[in-house]
N, C-alpha and C positions, 0 to 999 in steps of 0.2 A: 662868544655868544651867538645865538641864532638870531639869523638875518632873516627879517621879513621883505620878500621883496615886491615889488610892485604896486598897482595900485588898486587896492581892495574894490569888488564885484558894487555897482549899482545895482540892486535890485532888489525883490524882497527878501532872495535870500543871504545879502546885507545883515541886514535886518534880525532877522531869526539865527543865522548863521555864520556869524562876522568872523570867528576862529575858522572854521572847515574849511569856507572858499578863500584862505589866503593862500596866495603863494608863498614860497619857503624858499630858503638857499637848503640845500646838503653838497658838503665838498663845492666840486663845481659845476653844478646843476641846480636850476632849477626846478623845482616841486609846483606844479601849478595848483595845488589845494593840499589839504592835511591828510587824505587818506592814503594810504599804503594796505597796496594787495598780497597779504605773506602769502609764502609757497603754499600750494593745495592743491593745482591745477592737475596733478599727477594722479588724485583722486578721483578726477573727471576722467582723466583719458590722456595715456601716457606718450608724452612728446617724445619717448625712447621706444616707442612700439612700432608698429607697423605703420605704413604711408594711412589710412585710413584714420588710423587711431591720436598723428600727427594732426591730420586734419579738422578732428572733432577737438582735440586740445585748444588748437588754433583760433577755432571758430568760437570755441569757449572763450577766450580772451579778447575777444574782438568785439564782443557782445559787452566789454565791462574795460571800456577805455576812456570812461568818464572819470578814475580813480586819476590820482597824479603821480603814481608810482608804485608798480608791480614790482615787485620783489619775488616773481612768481615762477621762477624756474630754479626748483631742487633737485640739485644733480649731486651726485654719489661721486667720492673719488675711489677713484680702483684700490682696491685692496689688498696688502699684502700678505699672504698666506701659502705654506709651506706646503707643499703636493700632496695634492689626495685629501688637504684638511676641507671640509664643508663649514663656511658658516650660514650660522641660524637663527631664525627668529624676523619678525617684522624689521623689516628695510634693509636683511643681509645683504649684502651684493660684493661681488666676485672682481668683475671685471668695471663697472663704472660706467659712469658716464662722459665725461670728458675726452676720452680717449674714443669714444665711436664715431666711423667714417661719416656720419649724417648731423653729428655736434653743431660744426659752423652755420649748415644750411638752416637747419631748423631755429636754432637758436637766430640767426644771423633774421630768416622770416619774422619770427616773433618781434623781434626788435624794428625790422621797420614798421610792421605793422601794428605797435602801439607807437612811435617817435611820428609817425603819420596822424595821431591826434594829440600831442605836444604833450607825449606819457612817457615816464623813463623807466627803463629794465635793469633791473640786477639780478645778480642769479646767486645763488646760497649755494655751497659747498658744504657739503656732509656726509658724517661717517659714524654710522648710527655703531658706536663698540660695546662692549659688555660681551657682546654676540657675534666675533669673537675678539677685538682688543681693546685694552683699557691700562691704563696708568701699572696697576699690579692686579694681581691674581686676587681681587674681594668682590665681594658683592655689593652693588647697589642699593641694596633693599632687597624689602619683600617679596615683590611682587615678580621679581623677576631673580631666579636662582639658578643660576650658570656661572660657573668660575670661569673669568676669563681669562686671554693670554694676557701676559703683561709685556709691550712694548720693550724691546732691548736697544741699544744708542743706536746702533746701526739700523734698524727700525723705525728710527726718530728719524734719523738724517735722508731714509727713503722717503716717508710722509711729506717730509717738507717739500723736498724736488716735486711730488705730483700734486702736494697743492699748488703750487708755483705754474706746472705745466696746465694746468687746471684752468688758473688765473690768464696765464697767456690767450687761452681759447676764447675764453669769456672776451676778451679783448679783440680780437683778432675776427669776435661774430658781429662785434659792432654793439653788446652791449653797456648800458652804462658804469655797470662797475661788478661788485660784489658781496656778499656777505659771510661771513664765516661762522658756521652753526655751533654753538659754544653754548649749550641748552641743552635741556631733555634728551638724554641719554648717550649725547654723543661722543663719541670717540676723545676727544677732546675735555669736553666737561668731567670724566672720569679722571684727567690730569688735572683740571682746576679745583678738583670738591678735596678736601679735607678726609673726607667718608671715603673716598675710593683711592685715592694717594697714597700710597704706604712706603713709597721711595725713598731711601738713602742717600741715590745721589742729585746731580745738581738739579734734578726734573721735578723733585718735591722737596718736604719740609716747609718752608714757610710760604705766604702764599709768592713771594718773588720765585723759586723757584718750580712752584706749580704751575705757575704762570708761564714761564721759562720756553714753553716749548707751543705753544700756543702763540707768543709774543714770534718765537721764529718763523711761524708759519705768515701770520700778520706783514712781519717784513719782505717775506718772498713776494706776498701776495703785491705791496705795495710797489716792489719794482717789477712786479710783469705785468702789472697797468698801467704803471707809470703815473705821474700827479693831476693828470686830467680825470682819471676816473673816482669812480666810489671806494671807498673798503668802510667796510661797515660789521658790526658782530654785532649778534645775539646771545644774550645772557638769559639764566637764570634770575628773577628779583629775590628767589628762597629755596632753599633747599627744603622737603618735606619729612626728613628723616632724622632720628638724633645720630650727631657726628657730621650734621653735611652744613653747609653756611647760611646765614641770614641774611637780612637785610644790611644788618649796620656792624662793627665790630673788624678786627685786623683782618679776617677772613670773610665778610660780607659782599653782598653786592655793590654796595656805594664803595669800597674800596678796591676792588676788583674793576668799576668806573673808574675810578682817579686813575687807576695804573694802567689804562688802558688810556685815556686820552694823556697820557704824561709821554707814552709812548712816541708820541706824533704821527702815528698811522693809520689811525682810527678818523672818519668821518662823521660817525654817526654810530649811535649805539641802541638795538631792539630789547625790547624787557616783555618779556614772558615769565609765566609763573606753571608751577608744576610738571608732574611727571606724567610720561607718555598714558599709564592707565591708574597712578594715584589717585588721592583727593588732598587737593585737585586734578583733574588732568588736566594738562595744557591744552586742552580744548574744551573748556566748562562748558557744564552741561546749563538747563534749565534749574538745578537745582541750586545753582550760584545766583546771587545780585548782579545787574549789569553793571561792568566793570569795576568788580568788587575789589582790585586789586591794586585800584590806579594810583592810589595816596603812594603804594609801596614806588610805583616809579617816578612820580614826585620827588622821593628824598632822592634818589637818582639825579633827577634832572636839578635839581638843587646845588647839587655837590660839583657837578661837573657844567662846562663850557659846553658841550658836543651837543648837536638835535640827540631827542631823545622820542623814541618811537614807544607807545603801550600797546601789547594785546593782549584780550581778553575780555571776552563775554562785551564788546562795544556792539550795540546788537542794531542801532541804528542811528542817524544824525544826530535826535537829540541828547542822544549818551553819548557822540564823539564830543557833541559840543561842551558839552558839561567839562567832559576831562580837559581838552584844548584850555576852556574858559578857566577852571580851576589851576590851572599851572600843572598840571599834573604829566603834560608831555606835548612835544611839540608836533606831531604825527597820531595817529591812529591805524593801529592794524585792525581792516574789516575782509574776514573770509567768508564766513558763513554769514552774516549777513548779506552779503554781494551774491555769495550764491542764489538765496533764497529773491530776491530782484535784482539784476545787474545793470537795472535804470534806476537803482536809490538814488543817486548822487544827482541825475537829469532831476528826479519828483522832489526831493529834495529844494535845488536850486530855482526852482517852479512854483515854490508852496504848494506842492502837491503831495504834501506825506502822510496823509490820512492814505493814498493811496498804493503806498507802498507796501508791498507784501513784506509781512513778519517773519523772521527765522524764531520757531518756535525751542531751539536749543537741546535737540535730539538727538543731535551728534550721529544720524544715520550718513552723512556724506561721507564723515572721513570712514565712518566703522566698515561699512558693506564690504567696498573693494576692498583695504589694507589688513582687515581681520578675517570678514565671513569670504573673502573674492567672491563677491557678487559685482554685477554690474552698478555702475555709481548712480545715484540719484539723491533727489535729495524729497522730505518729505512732502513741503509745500510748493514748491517748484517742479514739479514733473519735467519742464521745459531745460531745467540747466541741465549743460553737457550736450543738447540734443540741438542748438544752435546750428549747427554747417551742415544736417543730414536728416533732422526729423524735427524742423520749423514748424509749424503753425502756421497754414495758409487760408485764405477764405473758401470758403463752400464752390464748387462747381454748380449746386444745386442747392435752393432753401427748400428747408424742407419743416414739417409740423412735428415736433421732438417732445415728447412726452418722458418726464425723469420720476420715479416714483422712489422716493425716502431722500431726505436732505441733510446725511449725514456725510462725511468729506468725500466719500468717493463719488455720492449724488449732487453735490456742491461742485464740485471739479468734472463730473462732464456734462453738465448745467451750463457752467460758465464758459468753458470753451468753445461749447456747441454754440451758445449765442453768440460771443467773439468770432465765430466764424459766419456770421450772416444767419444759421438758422432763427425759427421760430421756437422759442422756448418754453415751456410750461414745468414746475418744478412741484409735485404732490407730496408734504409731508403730514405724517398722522398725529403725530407731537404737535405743543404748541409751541413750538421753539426747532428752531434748524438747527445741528450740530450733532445727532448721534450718541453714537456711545463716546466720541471727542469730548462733548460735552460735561459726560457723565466724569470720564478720566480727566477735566480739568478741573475737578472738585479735591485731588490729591494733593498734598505741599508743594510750593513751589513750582506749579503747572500755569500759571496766570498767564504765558505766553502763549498757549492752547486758545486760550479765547479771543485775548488779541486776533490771532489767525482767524477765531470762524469770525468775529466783527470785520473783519477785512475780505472775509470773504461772500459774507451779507451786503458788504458796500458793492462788491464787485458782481455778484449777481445784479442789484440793482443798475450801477452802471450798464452793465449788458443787456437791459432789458429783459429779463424773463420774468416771466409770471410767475411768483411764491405764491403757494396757499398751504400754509401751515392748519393743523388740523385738518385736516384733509385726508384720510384712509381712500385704499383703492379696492375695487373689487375687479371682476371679470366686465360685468355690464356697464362699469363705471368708465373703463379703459376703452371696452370696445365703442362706448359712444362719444368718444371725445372724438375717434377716430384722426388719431397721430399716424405720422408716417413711418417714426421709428419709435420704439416703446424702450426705454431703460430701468431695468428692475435694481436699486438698489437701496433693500428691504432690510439692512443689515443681519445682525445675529442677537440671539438671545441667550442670556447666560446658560452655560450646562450644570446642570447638576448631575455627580455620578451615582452609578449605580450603585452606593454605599448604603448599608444596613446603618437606620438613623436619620439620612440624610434628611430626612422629612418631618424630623423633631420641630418641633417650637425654636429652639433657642440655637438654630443653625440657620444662615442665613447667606446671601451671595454678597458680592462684593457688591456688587451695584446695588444692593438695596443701602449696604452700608455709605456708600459715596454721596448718594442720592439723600441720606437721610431717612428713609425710610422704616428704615431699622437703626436706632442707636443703643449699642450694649449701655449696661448699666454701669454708673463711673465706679473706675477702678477694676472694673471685671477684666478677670483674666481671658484671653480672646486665642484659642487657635485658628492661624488662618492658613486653610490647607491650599496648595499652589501645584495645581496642574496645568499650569501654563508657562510656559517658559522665554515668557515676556514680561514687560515690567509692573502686569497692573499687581501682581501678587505681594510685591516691595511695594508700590505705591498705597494699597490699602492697610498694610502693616505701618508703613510711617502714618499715615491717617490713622491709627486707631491709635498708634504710640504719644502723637502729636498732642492727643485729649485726654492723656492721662490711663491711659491702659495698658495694662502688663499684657505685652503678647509674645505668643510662639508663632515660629512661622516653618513650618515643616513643605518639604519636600523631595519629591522621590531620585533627583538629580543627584552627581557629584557636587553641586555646586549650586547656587540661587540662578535664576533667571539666566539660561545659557546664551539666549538668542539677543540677550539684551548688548547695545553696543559695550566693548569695554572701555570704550571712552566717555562713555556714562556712569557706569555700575560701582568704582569705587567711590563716586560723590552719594549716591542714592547704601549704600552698606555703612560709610560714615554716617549718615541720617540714623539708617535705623540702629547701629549698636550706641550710637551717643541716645539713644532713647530706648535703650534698654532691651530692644526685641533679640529673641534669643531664635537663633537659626538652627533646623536639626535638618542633614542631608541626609541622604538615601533613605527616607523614609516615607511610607505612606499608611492613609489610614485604613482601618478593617471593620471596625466597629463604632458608631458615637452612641453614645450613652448621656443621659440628663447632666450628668455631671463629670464623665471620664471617657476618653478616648483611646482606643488598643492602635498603636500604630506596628507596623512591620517595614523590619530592614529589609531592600530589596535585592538585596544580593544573599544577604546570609538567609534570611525566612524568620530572623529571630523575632519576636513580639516584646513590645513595654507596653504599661498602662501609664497613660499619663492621668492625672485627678487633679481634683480644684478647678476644672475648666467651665468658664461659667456660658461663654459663647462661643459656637461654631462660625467660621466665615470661610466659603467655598469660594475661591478664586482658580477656577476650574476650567477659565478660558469660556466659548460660546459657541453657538450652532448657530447653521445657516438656517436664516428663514425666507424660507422657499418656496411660502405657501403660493404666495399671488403668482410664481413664477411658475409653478407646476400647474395651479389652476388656467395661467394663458397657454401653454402650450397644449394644454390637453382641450384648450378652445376651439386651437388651432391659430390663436393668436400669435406672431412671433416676437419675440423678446428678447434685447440683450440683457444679462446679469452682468455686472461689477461691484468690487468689492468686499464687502462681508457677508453679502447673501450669494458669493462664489464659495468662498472659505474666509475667513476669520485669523486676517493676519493684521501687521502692523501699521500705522497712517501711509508710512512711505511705498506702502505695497499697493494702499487701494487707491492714492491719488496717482500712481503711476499707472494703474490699470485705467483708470477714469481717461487719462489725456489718450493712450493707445485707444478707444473706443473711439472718445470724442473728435477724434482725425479720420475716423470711420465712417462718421455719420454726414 
């Protein structure tokens, strides 16, 4: 059974939060509260990169040691692979990380440096296979089609030696224990699933012997730390494909628990759900319920003696608490929540959570670096990652700061400009702050969108600055305020292309559609033409599917929405085919007609008439508007632009350009 030890927090957050702030036994440690920080930190800035990049990692964990236990460094075991062979695909790797000369040091850092706020480290061992090994030569699924190698005995008995040496290191840095990644896609789970085990001998067939080699890896693990430390795994709670496991059943999760704590090597056991870019993915988007999944580790934690850890969409304290209080697990994994504030658990235990900044469930953190390799950020946090090298420090000089549009990129260097001592003033022309934000929180499943600008209305006021909603700017208006530094961010207004038609009655932009403005007539068939290669062109097709309308959603792409994370995009394509919207690629329009549209394939030239269309909806992306910006310079006025009146990209792009300004000023 799990041990609660100690003796529960006086205070209010007592009170509001009697599960989160208790202490825990795991193995032989103690958990000083229920959260656990899973592995991510790699997406901030790689503890295996360069001394720089070590130190931004660092500074990132340093900033979030209010959790009671990081679980937060994922380390790759070396690979074995026969000369000259490349493997590929997200999280390949070659050589590993346990084996590099910098392992102890680093690792060995991080661990004093949370053990210095009575926080404990484990680190996860992983080997993401399919890409190139796995149980036998099948595929996964769908989504990912590469036959891989399949493991020979001799192959088995190398694995296990280097998880083992693995294990020793871990040990030898001074952390607390381990976990063995047994989840989403790994090397490993392709020997435990049903679906990817095709084996004859003792390695598959029933789940004991799927198990069989996983179990051996377990007991290495357990004698190269010996029975002081952690050993812990992660599961799957469901397989998402037919042929792979469920919850319940001789091949399910709950029995896959039993035989893992019957083992006696097992500590503690993490329950995750989905696949790397399924639906779900193991990193749910906004499109899922907070912690929609928790009942499933419930029968878990029912079935079995071991703590049992949940993640998944726990988006802040009063969802941990919920799950803790329901039985549904004795820990909470919070990553992206922590991102987006890494003083929750402080505002939290303060009753202070109206002022916790929201992760709105965009899944920009993990997607940037691991998919697009862009730099990491996250969308409502500009600040996370940038902890040990591009802090946030007060003004040398206050100064009279004039922000003109209050939509997130006008919101975020509003408020940090005031947090840094200047004088703030904030001009929107709407009656209402939040932008085109606003308007895109009108699509299913975006309510986390508003939460954000309410927290960021709280937080402007906090800071002091002056809102005046309704409020347009001109040239005389700006120059007689006479600020010291002027901020233009005037966003963008929809584009409409240069399309024969486009100027019909019964075509219409998305944003008239979001807004209400325009609602087709129920049941009307709706083309929604999508030149933008982000998510609002899905998001208005699930809002018109939502109300009962047959729609097509065409696009000139291989694909829907390229730029969209793909740790989003297969929850938001589930939406729309369970509602019926019928997707057509490479295509675009040429013609609109009252009732029928010519599109053209853009590779071949070939043309179709589609007919029956009763509404047009142009999701065409937007333009800068640049008026006020063009009319101050040509004043002679000077002016910074951010945002969407620069160009017309994603939240995570303007609130990241807003803080780089707002350190400026």
């Amino acid at each position: 059974m799990v041990e609660v030890t100690g003796p529960r927090p006086e205070s209010e957050s007592s009170m509001s939060f009697p599960h989160l702030f208790a202490p825990v036994r795991i193995g032989s440690r103690t958990v000083k509260n229920r959260v656990v920080l899973p592995p991510h930190a790699h997406v901030v800035s790689s503890l295996w990169g360069s001394d720089a990049e070590a130190e931004r990692h660092l500074g990132y964990w340093a900033a979030r040691t209010s959790a009671g236990w990081v679980d937060g460094v994922s380390a790759h075991v070396r690979n074995h692979l026969i000369p000259g062979f490349e493997p590929t695909g997200v999280g390949a790797q070659r050589d590993g990380h346990f084996r590099q000369p910098y392992f102890l040091d680093r690792v060995g850092r991080l661990a004093d440096l949370l053990h210095a706020d009575d926080t404990i480290l484990t680190v996860q061992m992983i080997l993401q296979g399919g890409m190139p090994h796995a149980a036998s030569p099948a595929l996964s699924g769908p989504v990912v089609n590469q036959v891989p190698h399949g493991l020979t005995r001799a192959e088995i008995d190398w694995f296990v030696e280097e998880y083992a040496h693995g294990a020793r290191q871990v040990a030898a840095a001074g952390a607390d224990g381990v976990e063995l990644h047994l989840n989403h896609d790994d090397m490993l789970e392709y020997f435990l699933s049903p679906l990817t085990n095709h084996r004859t001998d003792e390695y598959g067939g029933d789940l004991a012997g799927r198990l069989r080699f996983p179990l051996r890896i377990l007991a290495a693990l357990r004698e190269a730390v010996g029975p002081d430390r952690i050993v812990g795994v992660r599961i799957n709670l469901r397989e998402e494909e037919p042929g792979g496991y469920g919850v319940d059943g001789p091949d399910g999760a709950v029995a896959i628990a039993r035989a893992l704590e019957a083992s006696g090597l097992v500590d503690y056991l993490s329950c995750a759900i989905g696949s790397p870019w399924g639906n779900p993915s193991y990193i749910q988007s906004h499109h899922h319920r907070p912690a929609e999944w928790s009942a499933l580790a419930g029968r878990v934690k029912a079935a079995v003696g071991l703590p049992v850890v949940y993640t998944g969409r726990v988006t802040g304290p009063d969802v941990a608490e919920e799950v803790l209080a329901a039985g549904h697990a004795d820990l909470v994994g919070m990553a992206r929540a922590m991102i987006a504030d890494g003083e929750l658990l402080v505002k939290a235990r303060e009753g202070r959570t109206e002022d916790i900044r929201p992760c709105v469930g965009g899944n920009e953190c993990i997607s940037r670096r691991i998919v697009e390799g862009t730099p990491f950020s996250c969308a409502v946090n500009p600040a996370a990652g940038k902890e040990a090298d591009r802090a946030q420090r007060p003004a040398d000089v206050r100064r009279r700061v004039l922000v003109v549009g209050g939509g997130p990129a006008g919101m975020e260097v509003a408020g940090i400009a005031a947090e840094r001592g200047h004088d703030v003033t904030l001009w929107e022309r709407d009656a209402v702050l939040g932008g085109q934000l606003r308007v895109a929180a009108r699509a299913p499943r975006h309510d986390d969108h508003l939460a954000y600008l309410a927290w960021q209305e709280r937080r402007l006021a906090r800071a002091g600055v002056t809102v005046a909603t309704g409020r347009g700017a001109t040239v005389a208006d700006v120059r007689a305020f006479g600020a010291d530094r002027v901020v233009v961010a005037t966003g963008a207004t929809p584009r409409r292309p240069a399309l024969p038609g486009a100027d019909l009655p019964h075509v219409h932009t998305a944003v008239d559609v979001l807004t209400g403005a325009t609602v087709p007539a129920s049941g009307a068939h709706v083309l929604v033409v999508a030149q933008d290669d982000h998510l609002p062109p899905l998001s208005v097709a699930d809002h018109l599917a939502e109300r009962g309308h047959r729609v097509t959603l065409v696009h000139g792409t291989t694909g829907p929405a390229p730029l969209v994370s793909r740790y989003l995009l297969g929850s938001v394509l589930g939406r729309l085919d369970a509602g019926g919207v019928v997707l057509r690629a490479s295509e675009q329009p040429t013609l609109i007609e009252p009732d029928r549209v010519t599109l053209r394939n853009v590779y071949s030239g070939r043309t179709q008439v589609l007919t029956g269309i009763d509404s047009v909806v142009l999701a065409c992306g937007a333009v800068p508007d640049t008026g006020l910006l063009d009319a101050l310079h040509a004043a002679g006025i000077a002016a910074d632009v951010v945002g969407d009146a620069y160009a017309p990209r994603r939240l995570v792009f303007a609130t990241g350009q807003a803080r780089e300004l707002a350190l400026t000023l």
